[in-house]
N, C-alpha and C positions, 0 to 999 in steps of 0.2 A: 609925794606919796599919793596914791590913791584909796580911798574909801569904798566898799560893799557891801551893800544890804538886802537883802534879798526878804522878800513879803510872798504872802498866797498860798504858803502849805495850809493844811489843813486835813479835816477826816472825812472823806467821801466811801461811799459803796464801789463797789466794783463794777468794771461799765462805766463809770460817771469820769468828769475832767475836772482838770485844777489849771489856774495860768497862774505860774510864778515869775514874779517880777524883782530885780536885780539894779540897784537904783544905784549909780556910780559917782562920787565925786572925789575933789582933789585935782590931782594932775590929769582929767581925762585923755587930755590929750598924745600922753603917752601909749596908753591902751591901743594893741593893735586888736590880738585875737579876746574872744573872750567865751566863755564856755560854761558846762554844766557840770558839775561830779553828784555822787551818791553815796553814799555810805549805808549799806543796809546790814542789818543787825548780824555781829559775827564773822560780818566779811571788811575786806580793806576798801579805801574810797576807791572807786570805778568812776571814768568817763561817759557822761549821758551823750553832750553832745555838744558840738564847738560852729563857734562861727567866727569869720576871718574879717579883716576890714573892707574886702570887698565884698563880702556877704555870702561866699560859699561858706557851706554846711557841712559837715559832719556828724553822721549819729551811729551808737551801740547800734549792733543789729537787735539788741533786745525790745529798741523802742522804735526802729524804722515802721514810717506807716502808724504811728501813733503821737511823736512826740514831735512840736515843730518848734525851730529855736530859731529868735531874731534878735534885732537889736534896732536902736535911735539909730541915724546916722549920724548923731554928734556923738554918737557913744557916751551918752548918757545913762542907759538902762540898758537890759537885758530884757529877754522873755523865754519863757519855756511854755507852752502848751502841750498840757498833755489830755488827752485823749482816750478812752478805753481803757481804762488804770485796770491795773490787776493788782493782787492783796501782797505779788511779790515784788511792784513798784514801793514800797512800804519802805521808809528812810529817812535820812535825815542829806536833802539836798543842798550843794553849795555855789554858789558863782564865784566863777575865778577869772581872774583877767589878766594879760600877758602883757608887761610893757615893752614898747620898743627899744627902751633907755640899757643898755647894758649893767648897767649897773644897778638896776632898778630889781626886786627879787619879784615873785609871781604873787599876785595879790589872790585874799579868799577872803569870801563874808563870813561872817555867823555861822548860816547855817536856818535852812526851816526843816522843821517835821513835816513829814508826806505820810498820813496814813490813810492804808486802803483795806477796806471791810469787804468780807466775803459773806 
């Protein structure tokens, strides 16, 4: 099994950045992909932004140009930098990670609060 925790939300003004960190153990070595969701108030969890074991990227268009996601190459952690927050970045963000093992189910942490002040 693997474990998820993710650290760094917090309450910032608008304009300002957060780096959320996503701290992995357990089996890391099953983890290929591993990624971002959000859940903002009222709506269902959304995709921020994913990265692969080789290190490509993918992000919402709602945060391209604002939001950069990395990882350890032991895949031990995660990271989200975000950038230029806006009050409708405002959530409650998750790290999720995908293992290779088929039989292994999609792993999710906690969960931080993201909140952004106008």
């Amino acid at each position: 099994q693997v474990q998820l925790v993710e650290s760094g939300g917090g309450l910032v003004q608008a304009g300002g950045s957060l780096r959320l960190s996503c701290a992995a153990s357990g089996r890391i070595n099953r983890i290929s992909t591993m990624g971002w969701y959000r859940q903002v108030l009222g709506k269902e969890r959304e995709v921020v932004a994913m990265i692969d074991s080789g290190g490509n990227t993918n992000y919402a268009d709602y945060v391209k140009g604002r939001f950069t996601i990395s990882r350890n190459n032991d895949k031990s952690a995660a990271y989200l930098q975000m950038n230029k927050l806006k009050p409708e970045d405002t959530g409650v963000y998750f790290c999720y990670g995908h293992s290779t093992y088929w039989a292994d189910p999609d792993y999710w942490g906690q969960g931080t609060q993201v909140t952004v002040s106008s």
